[in-house]
DSSP file (Angstrom, degrees, kcal/mol; ACC not computed):
  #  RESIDUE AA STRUCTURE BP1 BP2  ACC     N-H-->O    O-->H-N    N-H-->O    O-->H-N    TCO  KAPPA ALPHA  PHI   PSI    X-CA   Y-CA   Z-CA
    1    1 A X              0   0    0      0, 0.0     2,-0.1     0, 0.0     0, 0.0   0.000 360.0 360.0 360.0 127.2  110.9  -90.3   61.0
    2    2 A X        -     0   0    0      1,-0.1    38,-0.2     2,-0.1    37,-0.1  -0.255 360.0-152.8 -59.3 144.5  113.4  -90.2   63.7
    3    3 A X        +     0   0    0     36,-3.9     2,-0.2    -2,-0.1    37,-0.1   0.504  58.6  94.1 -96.9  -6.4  116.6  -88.8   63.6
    4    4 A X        -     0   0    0     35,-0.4    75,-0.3     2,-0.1    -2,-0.1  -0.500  68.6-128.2 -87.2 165.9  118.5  -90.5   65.9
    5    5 A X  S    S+     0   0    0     73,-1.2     2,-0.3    -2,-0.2    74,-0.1   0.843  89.4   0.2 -85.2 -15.8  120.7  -93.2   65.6
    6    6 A X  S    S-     0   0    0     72,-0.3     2,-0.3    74,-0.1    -2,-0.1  -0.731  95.7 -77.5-139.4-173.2  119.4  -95.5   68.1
    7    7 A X        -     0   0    0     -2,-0.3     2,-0.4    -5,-0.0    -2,-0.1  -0.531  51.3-169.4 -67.8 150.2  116.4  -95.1   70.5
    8    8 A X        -     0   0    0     -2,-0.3     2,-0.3    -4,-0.0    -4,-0.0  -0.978   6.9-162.2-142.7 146.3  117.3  -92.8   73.5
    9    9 A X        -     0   0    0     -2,-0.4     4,-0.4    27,-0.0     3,-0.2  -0.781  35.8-108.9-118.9 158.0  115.4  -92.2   76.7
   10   10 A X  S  > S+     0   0    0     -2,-0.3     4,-1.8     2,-0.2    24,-0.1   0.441 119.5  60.0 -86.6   8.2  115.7  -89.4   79.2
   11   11 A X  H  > S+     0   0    0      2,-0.2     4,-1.2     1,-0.1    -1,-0.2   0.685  97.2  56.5 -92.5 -14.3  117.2  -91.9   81.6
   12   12 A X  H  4 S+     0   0    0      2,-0.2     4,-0.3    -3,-0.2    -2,-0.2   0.666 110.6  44.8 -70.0 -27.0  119.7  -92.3   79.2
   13   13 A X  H >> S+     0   0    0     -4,-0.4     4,-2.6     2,-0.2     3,-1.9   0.965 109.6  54.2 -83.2 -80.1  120.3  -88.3   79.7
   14   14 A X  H 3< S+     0   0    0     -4,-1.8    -2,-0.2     1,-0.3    -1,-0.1   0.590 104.2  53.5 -32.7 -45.3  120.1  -88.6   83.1
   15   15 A X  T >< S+     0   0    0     -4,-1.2     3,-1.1     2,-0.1    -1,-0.3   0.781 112.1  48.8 -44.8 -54.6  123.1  -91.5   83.0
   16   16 A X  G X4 S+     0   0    0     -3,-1.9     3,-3.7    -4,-0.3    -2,-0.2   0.960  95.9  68.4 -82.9 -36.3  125.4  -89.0   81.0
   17   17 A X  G 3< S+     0   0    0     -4,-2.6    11,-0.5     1,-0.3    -1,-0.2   0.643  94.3  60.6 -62.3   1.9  124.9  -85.8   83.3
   18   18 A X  G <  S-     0   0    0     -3,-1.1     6,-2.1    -5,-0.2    -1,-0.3   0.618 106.4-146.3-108.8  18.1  126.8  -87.6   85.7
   19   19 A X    X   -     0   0    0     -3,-3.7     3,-0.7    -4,-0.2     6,-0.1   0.217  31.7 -49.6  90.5 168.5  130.0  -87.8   83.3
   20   20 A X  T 3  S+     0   0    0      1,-0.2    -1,-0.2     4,-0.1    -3,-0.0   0.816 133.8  34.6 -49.3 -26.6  132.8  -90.0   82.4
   21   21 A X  T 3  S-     0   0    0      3,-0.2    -1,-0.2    -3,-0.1    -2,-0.2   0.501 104.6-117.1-124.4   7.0  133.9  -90.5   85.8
   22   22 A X  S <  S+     0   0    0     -3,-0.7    -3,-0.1    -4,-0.2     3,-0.1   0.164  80.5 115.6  79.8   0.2  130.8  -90.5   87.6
   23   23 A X  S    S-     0   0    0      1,-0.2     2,-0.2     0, 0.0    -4,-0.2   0.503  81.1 -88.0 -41.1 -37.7  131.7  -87.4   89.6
   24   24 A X        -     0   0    0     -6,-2.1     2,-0.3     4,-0.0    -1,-0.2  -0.817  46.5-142.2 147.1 178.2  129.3  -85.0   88.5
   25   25 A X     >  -     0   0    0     -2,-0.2     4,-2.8     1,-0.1     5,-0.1  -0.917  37.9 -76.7-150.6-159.7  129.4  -82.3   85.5
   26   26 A X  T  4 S+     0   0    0     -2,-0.3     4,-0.3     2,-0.2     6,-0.1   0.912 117.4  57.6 -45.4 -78.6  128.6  -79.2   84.2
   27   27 A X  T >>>S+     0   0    0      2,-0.2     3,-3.0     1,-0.2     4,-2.7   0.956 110.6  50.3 -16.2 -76.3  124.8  -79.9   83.7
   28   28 A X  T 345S+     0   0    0    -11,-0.5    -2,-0.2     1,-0.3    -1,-0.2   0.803  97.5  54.0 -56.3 -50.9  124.7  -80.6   86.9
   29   29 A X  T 3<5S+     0   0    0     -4,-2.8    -1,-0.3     1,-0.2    -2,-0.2   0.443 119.9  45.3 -34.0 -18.9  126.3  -77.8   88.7
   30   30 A X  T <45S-     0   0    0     -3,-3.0    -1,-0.2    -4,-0.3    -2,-0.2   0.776 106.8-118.0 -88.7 -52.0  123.5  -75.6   86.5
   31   31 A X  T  <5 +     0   0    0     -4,-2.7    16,-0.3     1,-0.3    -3,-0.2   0.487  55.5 163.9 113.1   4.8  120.8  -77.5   87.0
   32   32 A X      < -     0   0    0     -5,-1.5    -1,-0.3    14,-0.2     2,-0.3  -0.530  17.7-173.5 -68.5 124.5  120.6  -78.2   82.8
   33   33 A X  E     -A   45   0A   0     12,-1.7    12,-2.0     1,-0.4     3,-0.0  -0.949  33.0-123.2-116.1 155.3  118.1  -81.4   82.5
   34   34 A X  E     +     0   0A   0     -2,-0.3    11,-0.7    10,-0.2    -1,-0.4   0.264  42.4 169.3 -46.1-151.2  117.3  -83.2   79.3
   35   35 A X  E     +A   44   0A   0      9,-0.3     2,-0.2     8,-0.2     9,-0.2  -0.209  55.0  29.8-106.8 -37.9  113.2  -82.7   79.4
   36   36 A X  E     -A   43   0A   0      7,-0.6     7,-1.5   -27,-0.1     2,-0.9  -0.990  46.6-168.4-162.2 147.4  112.3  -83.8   76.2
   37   37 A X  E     +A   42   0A   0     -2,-0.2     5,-0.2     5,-0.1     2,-0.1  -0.943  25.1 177.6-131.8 113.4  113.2  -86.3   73.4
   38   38 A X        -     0   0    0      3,-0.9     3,-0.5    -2,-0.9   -35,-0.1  -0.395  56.3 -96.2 -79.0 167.9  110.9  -85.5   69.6
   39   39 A X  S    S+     0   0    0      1,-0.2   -36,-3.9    -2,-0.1   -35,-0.4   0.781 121.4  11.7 -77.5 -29.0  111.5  -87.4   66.7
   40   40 A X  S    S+     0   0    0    -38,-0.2    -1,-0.2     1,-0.1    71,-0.2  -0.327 122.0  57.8-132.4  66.4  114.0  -84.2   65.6
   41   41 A X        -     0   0    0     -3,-0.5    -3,-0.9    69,-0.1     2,-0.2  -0.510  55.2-164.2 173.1 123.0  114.4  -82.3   68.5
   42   42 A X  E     -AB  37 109A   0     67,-2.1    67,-2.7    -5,-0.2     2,-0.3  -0.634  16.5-158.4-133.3 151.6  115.6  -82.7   72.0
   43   43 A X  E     -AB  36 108A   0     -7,-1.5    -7,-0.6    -2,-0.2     2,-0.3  -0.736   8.2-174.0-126.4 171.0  114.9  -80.1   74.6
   44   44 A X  E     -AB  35 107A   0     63,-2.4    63,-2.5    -2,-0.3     2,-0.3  -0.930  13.6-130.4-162.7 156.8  116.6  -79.4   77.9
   45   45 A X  E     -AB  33 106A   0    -12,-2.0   -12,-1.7   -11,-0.7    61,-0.2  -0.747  11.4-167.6-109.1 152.6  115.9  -77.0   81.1
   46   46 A X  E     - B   0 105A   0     59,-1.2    59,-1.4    -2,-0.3   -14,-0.2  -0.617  24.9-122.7-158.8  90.7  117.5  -74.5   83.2
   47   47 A X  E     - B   0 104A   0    -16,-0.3    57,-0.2    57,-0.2    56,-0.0   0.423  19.5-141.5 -26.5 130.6  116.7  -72.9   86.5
   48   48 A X        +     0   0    0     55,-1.4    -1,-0.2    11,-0.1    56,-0.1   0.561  56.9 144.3 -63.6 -20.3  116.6  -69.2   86.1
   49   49 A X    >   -     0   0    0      2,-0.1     3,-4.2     1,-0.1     4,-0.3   0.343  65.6-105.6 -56.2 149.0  118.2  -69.0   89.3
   50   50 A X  G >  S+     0   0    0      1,-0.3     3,-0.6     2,-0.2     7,-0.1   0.732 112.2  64.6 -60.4  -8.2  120.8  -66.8   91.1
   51   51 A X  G 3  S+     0   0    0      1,-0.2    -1,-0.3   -21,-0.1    -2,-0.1   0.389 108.8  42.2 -84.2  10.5  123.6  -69.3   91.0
   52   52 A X  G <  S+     0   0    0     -3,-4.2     8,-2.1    -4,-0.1     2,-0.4   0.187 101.5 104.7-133.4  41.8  123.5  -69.0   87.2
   53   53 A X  B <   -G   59   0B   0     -3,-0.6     6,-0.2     6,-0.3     2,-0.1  -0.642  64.8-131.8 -81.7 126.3  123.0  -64.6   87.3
   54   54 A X    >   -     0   0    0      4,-3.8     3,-7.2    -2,-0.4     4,-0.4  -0.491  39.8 -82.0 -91.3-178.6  125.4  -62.4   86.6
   55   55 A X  T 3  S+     0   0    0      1,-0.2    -1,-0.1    -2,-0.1    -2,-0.0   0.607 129.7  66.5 -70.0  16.4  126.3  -59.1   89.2
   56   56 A X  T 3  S-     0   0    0      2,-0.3    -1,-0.2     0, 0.0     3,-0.1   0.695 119.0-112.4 -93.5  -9.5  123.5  -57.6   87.4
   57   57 A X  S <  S+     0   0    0     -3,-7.2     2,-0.3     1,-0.4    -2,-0.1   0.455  84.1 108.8 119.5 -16.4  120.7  -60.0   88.8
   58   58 A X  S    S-     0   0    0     -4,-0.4    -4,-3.8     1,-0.1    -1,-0.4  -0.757  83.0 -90.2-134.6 159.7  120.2  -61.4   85.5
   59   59 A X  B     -G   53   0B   0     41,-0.5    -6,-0.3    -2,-0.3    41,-0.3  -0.270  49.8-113.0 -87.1 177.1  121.0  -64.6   83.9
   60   60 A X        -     0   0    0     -8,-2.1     4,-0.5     1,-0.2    -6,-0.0   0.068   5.3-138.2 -81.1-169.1  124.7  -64.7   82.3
   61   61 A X  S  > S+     0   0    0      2,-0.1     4,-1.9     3,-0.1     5,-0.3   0.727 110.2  63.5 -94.4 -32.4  125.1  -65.0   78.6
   62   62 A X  H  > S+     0   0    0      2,-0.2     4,-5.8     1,-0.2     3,-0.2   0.956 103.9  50.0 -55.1 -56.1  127.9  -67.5   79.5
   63   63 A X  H  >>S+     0   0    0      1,-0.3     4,-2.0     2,-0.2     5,-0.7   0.998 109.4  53.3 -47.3 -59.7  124.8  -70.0   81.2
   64   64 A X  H >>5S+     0   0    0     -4,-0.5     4,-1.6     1,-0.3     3,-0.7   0.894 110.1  43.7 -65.5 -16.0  122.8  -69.6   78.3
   65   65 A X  H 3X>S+     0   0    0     -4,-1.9     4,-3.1    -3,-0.2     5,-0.6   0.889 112.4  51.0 -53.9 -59.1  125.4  -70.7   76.2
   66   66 A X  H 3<5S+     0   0    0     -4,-5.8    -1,-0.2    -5,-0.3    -2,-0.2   0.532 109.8  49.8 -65.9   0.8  126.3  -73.3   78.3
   67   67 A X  H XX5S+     0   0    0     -4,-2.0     4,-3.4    -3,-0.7     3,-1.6   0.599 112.8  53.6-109.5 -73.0  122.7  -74.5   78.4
   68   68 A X  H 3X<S+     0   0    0     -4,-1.6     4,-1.8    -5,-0.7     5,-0.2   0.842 108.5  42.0 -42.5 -57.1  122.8  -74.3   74.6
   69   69 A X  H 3X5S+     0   0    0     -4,-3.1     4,-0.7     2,-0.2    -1,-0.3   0.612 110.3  62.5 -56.0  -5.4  125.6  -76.3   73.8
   70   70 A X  H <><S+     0   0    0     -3,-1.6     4,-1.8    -5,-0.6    -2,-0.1   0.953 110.7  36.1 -56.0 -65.2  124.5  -78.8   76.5
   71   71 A X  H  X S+     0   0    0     -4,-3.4     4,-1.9     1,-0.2     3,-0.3   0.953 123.7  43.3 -76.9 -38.4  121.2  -79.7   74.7
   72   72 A X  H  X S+     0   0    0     -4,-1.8     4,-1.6     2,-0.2    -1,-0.2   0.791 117.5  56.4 -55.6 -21.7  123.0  -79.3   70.7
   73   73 A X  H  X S+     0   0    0     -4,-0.7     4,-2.7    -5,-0.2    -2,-0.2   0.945 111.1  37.9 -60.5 -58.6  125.9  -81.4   72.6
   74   74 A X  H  X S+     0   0    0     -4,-1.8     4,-1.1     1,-0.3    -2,-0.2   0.957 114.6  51.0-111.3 -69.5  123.8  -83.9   73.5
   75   75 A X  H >X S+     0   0    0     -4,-1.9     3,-1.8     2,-0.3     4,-1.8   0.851  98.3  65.8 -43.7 -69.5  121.8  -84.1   70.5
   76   76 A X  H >< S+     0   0    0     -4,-1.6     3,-0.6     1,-0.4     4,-0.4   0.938 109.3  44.6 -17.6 -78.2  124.9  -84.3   67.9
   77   77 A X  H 3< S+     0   0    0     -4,-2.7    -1,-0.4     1,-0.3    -2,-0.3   0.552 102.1  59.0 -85.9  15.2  125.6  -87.5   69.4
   78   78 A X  H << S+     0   0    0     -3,-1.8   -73,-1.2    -4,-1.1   -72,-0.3   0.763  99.5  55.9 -28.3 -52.5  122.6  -89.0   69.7
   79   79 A X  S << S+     0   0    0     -4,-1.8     2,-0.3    -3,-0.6    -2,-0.2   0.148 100.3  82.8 -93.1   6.5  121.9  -88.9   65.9
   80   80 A X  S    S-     0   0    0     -4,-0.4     2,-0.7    -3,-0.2   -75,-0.2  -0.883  99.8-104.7-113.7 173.9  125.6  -91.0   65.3
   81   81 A X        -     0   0    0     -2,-0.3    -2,-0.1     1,-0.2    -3,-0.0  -0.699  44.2-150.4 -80.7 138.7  126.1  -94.5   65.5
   82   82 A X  S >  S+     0   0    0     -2,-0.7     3,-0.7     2,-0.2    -1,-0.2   0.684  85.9  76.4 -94.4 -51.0  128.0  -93.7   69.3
   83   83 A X  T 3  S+     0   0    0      1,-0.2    -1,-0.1    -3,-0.1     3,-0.0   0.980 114.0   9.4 -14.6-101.3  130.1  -96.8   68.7
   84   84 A X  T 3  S+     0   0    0      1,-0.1    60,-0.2    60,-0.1    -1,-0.2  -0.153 122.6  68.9-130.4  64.8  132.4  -95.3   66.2
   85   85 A X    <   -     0   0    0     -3,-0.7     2,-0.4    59,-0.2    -1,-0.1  -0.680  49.2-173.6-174.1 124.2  131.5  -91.8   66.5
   86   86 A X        -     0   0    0     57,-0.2    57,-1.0    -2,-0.1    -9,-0.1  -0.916  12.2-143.7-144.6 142.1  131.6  -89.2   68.4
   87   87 A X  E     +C  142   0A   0     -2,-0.4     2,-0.3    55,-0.2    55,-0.2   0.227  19.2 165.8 -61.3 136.9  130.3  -85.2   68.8
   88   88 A X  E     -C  141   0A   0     53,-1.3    53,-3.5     0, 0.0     2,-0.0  -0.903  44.4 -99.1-147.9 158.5  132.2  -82.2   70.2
   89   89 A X  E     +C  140   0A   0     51,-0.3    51,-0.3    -2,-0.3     3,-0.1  -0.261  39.4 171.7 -27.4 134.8  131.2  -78.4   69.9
   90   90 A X  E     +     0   0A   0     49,-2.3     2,-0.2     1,-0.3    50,-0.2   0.368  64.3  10.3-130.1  -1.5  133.3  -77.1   67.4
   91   91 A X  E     -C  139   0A   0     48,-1.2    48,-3.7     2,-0.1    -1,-0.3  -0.878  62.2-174.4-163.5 132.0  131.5  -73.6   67.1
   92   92 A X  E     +C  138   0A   0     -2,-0.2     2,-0.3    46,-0.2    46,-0.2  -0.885   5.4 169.1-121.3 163.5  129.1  -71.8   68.9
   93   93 A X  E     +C  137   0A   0     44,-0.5    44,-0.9    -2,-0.3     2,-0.2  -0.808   3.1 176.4-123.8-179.0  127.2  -68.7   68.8
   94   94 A X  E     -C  136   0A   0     -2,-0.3     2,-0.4    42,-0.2    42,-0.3  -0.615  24.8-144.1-130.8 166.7  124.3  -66.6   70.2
   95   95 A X  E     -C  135   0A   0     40,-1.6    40,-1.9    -2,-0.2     2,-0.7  -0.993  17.8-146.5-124.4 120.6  122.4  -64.0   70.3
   96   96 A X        +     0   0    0     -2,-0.4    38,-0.2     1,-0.2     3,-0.1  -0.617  27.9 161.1 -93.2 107.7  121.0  -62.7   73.7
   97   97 A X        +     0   0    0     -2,-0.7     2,-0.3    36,-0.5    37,-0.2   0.650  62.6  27.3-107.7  -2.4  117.2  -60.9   73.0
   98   98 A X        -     0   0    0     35,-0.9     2,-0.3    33,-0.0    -1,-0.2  -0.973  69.9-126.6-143.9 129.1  115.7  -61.0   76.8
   99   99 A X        -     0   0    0     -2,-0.3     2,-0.6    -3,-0.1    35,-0.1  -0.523  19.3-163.0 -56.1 137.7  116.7  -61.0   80.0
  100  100 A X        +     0   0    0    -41,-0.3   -41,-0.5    -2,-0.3     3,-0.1  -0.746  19.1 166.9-113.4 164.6  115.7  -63.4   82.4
  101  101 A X        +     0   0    0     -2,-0.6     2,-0.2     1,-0.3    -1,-0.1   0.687  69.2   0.7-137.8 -34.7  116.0  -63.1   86.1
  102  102 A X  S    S+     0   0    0    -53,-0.1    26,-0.4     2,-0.1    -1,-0.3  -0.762  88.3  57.6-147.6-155.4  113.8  -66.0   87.4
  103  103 A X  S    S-     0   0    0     -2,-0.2   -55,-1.4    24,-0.1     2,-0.3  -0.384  93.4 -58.0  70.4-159.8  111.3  -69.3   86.3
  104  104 A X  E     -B   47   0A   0    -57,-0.2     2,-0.3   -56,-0.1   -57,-0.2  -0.866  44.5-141.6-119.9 129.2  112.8  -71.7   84.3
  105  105 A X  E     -B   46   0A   0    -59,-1.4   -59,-1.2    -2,-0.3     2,-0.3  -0.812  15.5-154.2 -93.4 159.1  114.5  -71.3   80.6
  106  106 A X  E     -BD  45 126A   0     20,-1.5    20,-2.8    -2,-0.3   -61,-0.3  -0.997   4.7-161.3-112.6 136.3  113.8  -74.1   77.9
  107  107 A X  E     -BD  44 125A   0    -63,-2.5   -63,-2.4    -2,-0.3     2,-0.3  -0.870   6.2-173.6-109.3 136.8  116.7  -75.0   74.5
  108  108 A X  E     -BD  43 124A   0     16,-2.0    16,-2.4    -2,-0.2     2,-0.4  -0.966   3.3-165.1-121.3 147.3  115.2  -76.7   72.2
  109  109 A X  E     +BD  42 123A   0    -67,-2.7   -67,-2.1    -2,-0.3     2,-0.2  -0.985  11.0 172.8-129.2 144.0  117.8  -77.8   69.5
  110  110 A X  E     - D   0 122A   0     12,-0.7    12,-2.3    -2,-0.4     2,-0.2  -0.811  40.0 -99.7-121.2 160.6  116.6  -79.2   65.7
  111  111 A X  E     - D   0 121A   0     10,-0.2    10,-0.2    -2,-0.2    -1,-0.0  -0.360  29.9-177.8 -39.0 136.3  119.1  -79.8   63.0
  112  112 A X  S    S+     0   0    0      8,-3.0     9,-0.2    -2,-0.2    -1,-0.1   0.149  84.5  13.3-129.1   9.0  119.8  -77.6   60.4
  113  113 A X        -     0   0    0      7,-0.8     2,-1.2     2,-0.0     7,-0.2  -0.107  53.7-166.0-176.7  81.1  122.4  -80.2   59.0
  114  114 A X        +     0   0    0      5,-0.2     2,-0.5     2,-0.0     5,-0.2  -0.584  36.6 167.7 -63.7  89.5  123.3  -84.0   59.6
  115  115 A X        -     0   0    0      3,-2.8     3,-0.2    -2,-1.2    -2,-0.0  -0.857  45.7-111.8 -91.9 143.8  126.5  -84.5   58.0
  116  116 A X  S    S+     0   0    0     -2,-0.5     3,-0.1     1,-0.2    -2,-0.0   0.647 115.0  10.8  -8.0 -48.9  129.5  -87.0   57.7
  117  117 A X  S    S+     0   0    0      1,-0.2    25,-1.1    26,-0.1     2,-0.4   0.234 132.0  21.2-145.8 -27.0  131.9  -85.1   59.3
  118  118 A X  E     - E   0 141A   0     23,-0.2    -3,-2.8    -3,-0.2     2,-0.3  -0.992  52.0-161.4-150.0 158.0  129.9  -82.1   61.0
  119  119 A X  E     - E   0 140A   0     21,-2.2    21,-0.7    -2,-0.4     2,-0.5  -0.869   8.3-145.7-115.3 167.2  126.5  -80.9   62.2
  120  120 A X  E     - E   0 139A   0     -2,-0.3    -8,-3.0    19,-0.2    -7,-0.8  -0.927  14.6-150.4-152.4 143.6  124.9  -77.8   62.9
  121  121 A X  E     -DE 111 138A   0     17,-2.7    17,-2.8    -2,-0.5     2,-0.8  -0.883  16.3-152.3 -91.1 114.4  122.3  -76.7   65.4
  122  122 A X  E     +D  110   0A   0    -12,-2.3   -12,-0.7    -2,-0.3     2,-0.6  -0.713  15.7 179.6 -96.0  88.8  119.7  -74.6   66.3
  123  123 A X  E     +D  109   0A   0     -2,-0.8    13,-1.8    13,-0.5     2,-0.4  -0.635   2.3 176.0 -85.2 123.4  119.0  -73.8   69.8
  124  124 A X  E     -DF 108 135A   0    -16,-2.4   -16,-2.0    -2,-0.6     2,-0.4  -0.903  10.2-170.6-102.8 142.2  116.1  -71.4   70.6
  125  125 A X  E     -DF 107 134A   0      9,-0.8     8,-1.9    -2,-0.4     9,-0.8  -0.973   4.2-177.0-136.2 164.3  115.7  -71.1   74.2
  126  126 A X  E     -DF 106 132A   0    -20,-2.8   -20,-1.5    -2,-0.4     6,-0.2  -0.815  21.7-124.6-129.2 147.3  112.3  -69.1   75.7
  127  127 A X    >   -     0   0    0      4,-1.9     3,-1.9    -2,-0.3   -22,-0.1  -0.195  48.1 -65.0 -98.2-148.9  111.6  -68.5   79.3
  128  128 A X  T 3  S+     0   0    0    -26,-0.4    -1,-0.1     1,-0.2   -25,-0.1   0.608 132.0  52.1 -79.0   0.7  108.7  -69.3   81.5
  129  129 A X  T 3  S-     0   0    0      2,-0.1    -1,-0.2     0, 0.0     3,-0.1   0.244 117.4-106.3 -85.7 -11.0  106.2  -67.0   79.4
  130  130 A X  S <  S+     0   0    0     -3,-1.9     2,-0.5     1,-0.2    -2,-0.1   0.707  74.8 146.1  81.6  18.3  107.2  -68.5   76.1
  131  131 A X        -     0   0    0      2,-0.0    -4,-1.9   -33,-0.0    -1,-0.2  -0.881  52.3-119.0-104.3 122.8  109.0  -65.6   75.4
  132  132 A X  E     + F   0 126A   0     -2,-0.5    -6,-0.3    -6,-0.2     3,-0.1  -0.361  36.3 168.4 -53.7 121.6  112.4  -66.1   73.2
  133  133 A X  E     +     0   0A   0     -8,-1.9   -35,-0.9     1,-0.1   -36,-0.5   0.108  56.0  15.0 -82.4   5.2  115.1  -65.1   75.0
  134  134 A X  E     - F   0 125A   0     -9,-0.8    -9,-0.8   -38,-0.2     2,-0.2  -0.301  49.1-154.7-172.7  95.8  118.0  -66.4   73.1
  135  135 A X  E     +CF  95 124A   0    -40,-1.9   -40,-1.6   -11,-0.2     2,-0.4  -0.600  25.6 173.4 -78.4 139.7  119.0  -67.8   69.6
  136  136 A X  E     -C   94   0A   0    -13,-1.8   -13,-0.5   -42,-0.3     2,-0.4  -0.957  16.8-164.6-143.3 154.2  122.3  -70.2   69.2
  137  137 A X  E     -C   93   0A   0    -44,-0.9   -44,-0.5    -2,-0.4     2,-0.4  -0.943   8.8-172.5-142.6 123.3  123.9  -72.1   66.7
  138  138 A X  E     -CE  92 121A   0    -17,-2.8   -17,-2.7    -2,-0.4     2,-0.3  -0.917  14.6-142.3-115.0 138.3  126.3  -74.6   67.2
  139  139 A X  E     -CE  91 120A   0    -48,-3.7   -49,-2.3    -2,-0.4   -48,-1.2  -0.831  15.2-152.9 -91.0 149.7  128.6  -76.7   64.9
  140  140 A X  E     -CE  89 119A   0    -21,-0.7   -21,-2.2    -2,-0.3   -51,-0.3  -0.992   3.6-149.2-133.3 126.8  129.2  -79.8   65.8
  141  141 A X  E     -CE  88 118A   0    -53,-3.5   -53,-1.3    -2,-0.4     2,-0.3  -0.554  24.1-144.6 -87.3 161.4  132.8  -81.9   64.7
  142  142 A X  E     -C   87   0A   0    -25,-1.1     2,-0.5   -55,-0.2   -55,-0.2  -0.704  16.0-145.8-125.2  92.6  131.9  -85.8   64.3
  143  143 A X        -     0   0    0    -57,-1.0   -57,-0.2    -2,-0.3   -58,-0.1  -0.850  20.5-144.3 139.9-122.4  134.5  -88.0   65.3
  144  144 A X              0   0    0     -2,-0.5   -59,-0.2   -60,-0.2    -1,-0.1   0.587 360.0 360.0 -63.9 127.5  135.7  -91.2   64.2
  145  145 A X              0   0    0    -62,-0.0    -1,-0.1   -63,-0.0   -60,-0.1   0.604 360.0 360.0 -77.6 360.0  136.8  -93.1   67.9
């Protein structure tokens, strides 16, 4: 059974990364795409690349964070009615276990809690070797417009 509130597509993804004003975001500027939409669990990509490296060569912690709240971001509101309700970060964490320096990373984030009033998130994300390179958790506030 799905976990979202409505049916959602990755053109639908594609539609929000270019923002409220149609100017551009965050995502983009990374290179963050949606990839993949399960019945609880929405996945997202991120170049490995030197525009998101820190002066060591290696990618920041700050990217993977920002890749991780992307795809829990994204996810949060998807699973409320959109209408009259909507998601922000309200805590993040992670913990950095690999470097990466090039390929591609993938977040996948599942629920670990659909609530009223908050959510919380588990983003793993692995690089192009399948190897975990990061755990996150985000809370997520929900709402009321």
């Amino acid at each position: 059974m799905s976990i979202w509130f409505r049916p959602i597509t990755l053109e639908d993804c594609v539609r929000l990364d270019a923002g409220m004003s149609g100017k551009g975001t965050l995502m983009q500027t990374l290179g963050i795409e949606i990839s993949e939409i399960g019945d609880d669990y929405l996945k997202a990509t991120m170049p490995a690349s030197p525009a998101v490296h820190n002066p060591l060569g290696i990618v920041h912690g700050g990217a993977n964070v920002a890749l991780a709240e992307t795809v829990a971001s994204y996810a949060a509101n998807f699973a409320v009615d959109f209408e009259q309700y909507y998601c922000v970060g309200q805590e993040i964490n992670a913990n950095h276990l690999r470097a990466s320096r090039n390929g591609v990373l993938t977040a996948t984030a599942k629920p670990i809690h659909l609530g009223k009033r908050s959510s919380v998130w588990e983003i793993l994300i692995h690089n192009s070797a399948g190897e975990l390179t990061c755990i996150s958790r985000m809370t997520a506030a929900v709402v009321k417009r």
